[in-house]
C-alpha positions in Angstrom: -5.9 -16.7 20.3 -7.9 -18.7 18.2 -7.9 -20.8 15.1 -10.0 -21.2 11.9 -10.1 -24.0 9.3 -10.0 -22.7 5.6 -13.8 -23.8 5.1 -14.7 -21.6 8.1 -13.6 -18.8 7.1 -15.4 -19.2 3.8 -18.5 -19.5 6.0 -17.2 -16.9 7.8 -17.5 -14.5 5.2 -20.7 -15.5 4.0 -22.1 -15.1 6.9 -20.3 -12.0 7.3 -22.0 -10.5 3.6 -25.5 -12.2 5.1 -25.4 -9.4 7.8 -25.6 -6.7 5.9 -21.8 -5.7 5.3 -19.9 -5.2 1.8 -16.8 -7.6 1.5 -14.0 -6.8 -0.9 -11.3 -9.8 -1.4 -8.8 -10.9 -4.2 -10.6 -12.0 -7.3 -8.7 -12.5 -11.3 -10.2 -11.7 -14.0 -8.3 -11.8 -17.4 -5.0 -12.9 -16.0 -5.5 -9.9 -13.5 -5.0 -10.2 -9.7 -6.7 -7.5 -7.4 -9.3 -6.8 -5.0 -13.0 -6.2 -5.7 -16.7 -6.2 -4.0 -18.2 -10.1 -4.1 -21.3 -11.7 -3.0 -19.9 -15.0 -2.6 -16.6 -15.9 -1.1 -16.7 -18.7 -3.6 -15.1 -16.0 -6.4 -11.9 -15.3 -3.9 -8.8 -16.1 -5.6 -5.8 -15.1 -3.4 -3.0 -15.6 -5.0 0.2 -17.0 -3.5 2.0 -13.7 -2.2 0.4 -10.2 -3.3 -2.3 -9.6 -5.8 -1.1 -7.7 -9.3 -2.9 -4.1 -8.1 -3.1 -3.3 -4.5 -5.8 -2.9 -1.9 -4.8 1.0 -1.8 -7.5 2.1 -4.9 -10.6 1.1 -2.7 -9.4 4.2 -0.5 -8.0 6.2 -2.6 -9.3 5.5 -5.6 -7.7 6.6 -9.0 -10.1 9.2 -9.5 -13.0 10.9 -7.4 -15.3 14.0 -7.9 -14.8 16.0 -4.5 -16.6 18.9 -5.8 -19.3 20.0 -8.6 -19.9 23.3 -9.8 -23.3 24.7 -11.5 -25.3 27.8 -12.6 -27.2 29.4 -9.4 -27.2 30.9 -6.0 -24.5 28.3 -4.5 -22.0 27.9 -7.4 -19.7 24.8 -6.1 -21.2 21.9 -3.9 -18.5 19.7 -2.4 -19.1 16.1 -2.7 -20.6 15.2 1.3 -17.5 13.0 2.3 -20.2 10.6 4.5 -21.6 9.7 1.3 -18.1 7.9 -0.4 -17.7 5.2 2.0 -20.0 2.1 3.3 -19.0 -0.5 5.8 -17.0 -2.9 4.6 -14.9 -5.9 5.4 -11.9 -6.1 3.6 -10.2 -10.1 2.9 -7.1 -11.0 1.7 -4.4 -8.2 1.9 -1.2 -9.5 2.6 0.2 -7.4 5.8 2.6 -5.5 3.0 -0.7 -4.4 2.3 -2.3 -3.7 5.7 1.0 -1.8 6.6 0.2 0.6 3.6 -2.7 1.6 5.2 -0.9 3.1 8.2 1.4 5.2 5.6 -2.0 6.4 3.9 -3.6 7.0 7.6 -0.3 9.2 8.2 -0.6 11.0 5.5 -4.6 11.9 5.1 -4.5 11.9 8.5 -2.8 14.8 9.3 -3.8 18.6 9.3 -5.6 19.6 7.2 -7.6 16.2 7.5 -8.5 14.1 4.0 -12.3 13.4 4.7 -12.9 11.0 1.7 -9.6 9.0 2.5 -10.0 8.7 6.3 -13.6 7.9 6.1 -13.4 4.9 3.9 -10.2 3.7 6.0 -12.5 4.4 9.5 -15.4 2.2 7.3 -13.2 -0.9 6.7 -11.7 -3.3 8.6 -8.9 -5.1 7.7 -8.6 -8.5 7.7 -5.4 -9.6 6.6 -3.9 -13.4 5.3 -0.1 -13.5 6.7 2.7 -15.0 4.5 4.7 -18.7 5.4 7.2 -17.5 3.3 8.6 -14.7 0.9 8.3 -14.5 -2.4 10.7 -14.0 -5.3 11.2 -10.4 -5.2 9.6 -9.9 -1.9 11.4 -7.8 0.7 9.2 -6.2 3.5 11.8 -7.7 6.1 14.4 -5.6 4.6 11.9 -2.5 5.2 11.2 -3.5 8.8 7.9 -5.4 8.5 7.0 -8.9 8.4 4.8 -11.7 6.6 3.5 -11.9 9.8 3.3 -8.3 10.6 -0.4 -7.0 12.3 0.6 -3.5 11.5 -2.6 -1.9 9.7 -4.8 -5.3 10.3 -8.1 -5.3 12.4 -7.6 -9.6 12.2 -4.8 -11.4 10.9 -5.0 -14.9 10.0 -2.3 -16.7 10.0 -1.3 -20.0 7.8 -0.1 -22.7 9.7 0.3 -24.9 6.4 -2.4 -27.8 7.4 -5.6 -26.1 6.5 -5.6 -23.8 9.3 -5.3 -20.4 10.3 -3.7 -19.0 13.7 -6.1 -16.0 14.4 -5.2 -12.6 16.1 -7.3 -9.3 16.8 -5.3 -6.5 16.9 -8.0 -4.0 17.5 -11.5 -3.8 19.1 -13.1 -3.9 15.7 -11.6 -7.1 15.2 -12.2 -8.4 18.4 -15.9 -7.6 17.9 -15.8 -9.1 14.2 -14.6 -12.8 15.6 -16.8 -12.5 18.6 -19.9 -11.6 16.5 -19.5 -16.0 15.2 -17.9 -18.1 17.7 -18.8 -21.1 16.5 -16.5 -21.5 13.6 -13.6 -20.6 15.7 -11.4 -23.5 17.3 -8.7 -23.5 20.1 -5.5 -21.7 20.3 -3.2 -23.9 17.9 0.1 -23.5 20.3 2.1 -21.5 17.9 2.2 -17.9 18.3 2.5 -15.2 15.9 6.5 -14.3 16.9 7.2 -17.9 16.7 6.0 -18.2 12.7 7.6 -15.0 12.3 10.9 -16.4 13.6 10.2 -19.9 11.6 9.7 -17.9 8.3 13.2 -15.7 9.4 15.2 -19.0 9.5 13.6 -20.2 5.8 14.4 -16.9 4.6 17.7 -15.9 2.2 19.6 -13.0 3.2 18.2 -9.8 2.3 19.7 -6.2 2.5 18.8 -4.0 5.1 17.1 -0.7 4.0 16.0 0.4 7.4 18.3 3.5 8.2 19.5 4.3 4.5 17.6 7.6 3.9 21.2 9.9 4.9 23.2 7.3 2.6 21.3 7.9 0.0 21.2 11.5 0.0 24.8 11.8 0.8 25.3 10.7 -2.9 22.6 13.4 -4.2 24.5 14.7 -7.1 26.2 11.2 -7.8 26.4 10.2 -11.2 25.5 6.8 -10.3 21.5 7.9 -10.4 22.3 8.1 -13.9 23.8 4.9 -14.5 21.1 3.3 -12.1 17.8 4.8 -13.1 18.1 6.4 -16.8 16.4 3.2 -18.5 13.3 4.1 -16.0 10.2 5.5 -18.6 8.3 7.9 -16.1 5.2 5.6 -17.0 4.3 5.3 -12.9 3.3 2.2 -13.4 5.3 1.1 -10.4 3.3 4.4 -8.0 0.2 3.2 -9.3 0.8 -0.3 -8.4 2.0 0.6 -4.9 0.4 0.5 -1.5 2.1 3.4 -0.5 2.5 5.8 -3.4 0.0 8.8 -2.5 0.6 11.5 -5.0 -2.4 13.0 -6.8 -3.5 15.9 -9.1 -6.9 18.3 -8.9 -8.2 18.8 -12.3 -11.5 20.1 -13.3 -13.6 18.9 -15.8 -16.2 20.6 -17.2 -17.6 23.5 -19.3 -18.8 27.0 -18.1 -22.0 25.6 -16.7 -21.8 23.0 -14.4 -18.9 20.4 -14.5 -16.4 18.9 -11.5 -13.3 19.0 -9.6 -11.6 15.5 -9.4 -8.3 14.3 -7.8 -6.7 11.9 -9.9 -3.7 10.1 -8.7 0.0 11.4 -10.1 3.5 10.2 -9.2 6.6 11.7 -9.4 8.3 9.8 -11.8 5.8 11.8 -14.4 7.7 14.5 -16.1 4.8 17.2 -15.8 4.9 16.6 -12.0 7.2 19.2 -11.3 6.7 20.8 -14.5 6.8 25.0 -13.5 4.3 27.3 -15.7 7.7 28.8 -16.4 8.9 26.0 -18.4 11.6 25.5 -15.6 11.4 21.7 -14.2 13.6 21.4 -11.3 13.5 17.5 -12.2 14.5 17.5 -15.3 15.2 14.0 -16.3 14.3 10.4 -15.2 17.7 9.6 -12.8 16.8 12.7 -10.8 13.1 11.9 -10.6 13.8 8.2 -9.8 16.1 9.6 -7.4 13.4 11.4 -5.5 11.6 8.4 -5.7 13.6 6.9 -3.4 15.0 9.5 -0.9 11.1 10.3 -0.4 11.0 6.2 0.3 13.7 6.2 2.4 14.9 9.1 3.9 12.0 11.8 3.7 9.2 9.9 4.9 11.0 8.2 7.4 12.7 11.3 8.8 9.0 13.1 9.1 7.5 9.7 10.4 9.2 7.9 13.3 11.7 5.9 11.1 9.2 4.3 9.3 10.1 3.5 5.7 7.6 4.3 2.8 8.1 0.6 1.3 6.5 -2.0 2.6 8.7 -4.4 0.3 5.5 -6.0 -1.8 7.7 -6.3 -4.7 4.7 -5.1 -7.3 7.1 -2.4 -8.8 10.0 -4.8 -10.1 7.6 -7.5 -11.2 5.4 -5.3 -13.1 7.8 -2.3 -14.5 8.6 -2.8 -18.1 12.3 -2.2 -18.2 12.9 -4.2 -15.4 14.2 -1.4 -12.7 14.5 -3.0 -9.4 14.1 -0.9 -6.8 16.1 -2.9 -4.7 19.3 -3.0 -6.3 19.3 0.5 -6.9 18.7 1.2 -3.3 21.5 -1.2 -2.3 24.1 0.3 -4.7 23.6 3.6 -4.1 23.8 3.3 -0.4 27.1 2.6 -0.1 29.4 5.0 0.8 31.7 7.0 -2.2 35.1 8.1 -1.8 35.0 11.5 -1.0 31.3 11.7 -1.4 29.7 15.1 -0.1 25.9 15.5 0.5 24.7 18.2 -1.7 22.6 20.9 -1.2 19.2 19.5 -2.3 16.7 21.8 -0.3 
């Protein structure tokens, strides 16, 4: 594989934006990390591990119209799902990131098929910047991926810490993207891609392993310890709004009796009103139990339906930026382990 020099891939994208194609990349603005459309890759920023909101709102944006409704004939007109998306290149995720995507593909991917999702995922390609080390409260290796993970990436590049980039296609549309300017690629730089991995293992401090939790977790479904773990959380979602993963959403329509629209908004389970019954009745009826759910659909639900693959990619964005500090980490760990006399409960 080949190699590119930080100034090339600059040029790279310029050149890139000069044929024709959108580029979204890290920018800041008021102290504010996340990813945006440029026009020169002059306003990049990308910050040192993960940007403060993820890539996940460009396709799957907080709120869309998917249908309008109107006096006349044809009442409702569903927003044409070709018309949501344009070609784009997309710079600067972090493979935490990229390995998002593949959750979102799963999930708007399956029967009954999410045209607005899939089309703007099937419109981008991912061109991801890979990780020499983890950050503070970094963990995807604990989830099963990597800092040097391809999962979800068209191109990764890879930092080699003197100014250069290792550079692997991990699908024809990358393939296609690097061939399309050969001149500002060099030679293959020696190391390959397992090798960094294994180089950032060594530099790495010991992390829990969450891969395989989901049935320890829900053997302690009627713990008290959810209680004791979770009941500072505030049901504000700011950590599912901040996550790549997180995929929940509402359909409310906005309007008057004439003409108005349906939108899908995004929701999260940590809200108290998402399980809310018109009864009255919530089945989740505090924060432990809907922080609880949090998790099991993390780690044992998803990964159950899913091949074993865990619904955190271990970004970190949702113990940085909560406001009571829950860490998602520690409660995962404690409530793991195994209770005397412990009995999974009936939890449907």
């Amino acid at each position: 594989m080949p190699s590119i020099t930080e100034s090339n891939v600059q040029e790279w994208l310029r050149q890139i934006i000069a044929g024709g194609l959108r580029v979204v990349a890290p920018v800041e603005s008021a102290g504010v990390s996340q990813f945006a459309a440029i026009t020169d890759p002059a306003a990049i920023r990308l910050p040192q591990w993960t940007t403060t909101v993820s890539f996940k709102q460009h396709v799957f944006p907080r709120t869309e119209a998917v249908l309008n409704y109107q006096p006349g004939p044809v009442r409702t007109v569903p927003v044409d799902p070709a018309t949501v998306a344009v070609p784009t290149v997309a710079f600067g995720l972090r493979p935490c990131d990229a390995a998002g995507l593949i959750v979102l593909r799963e999930m708007f991917g399956q029967d009954p098929v999410d045209p607005y999702i899939m089309n703007r995922l099937d419109q981008t390609i991912i061109v991801s910047v890979g990780c020499r080390e983890l950050g503070p409260v970094c963990f995807c290796l604990a989830c099963g991926y990597s800092p040097a993970g391809i999962d979800g990436s068209d191109v990764l590049l890879m930092p080699l810490g003197d100014g250069t980039y290792r550079v692997d296609a991990a699908t024809s549309r990358g393939t296609a993207l690097i061939a399309a300017h050969p001149g500002l690629f060099g030679q293959d730089p020696g190391q390959t891609r397992e090798e960094l991995e294994q180089q950032i293992r060594q530099r790495t401090r010991d992390l829990d392993d969450f891969t395989g939790i989901g049935d320890k977790l829900l053997a302690r479904f009627s713990d008290p310890g959810w209680d004791e773990h979770a009941l500072r959380c505030l049901g504000c979602a700011m950590c599912a709004y901040l996550c790549p993963t997180c995929h929940c959403f509402n359909l409310v329509d906005e309007g008057d009796l004439r003409h108005g629209e349906r939108r899908r908004t995004w929701d999260a389970c940590g809200i108290g009103e998402f399980t809310l019954h018109a009864s009255g009745h919530n089945p989740r009826p505090d924060q432990p139990s809907r922080y609880r759910q949090r998790l099991l659909h993390k780690f044992s639900y998803y990964p159950a339906n899913h091949d074993g693959r865990i619904m955190c990619v271990g970004c970190g964005r949702c113990i940085t930026h909560c406001p009571v500090t829950v860490d998602i980490r520690e409660i995962a760990a404690a409530m793991s382990q195994p209770v005397a006399g412990s009995e999974a409960a009936n939890h449907g």
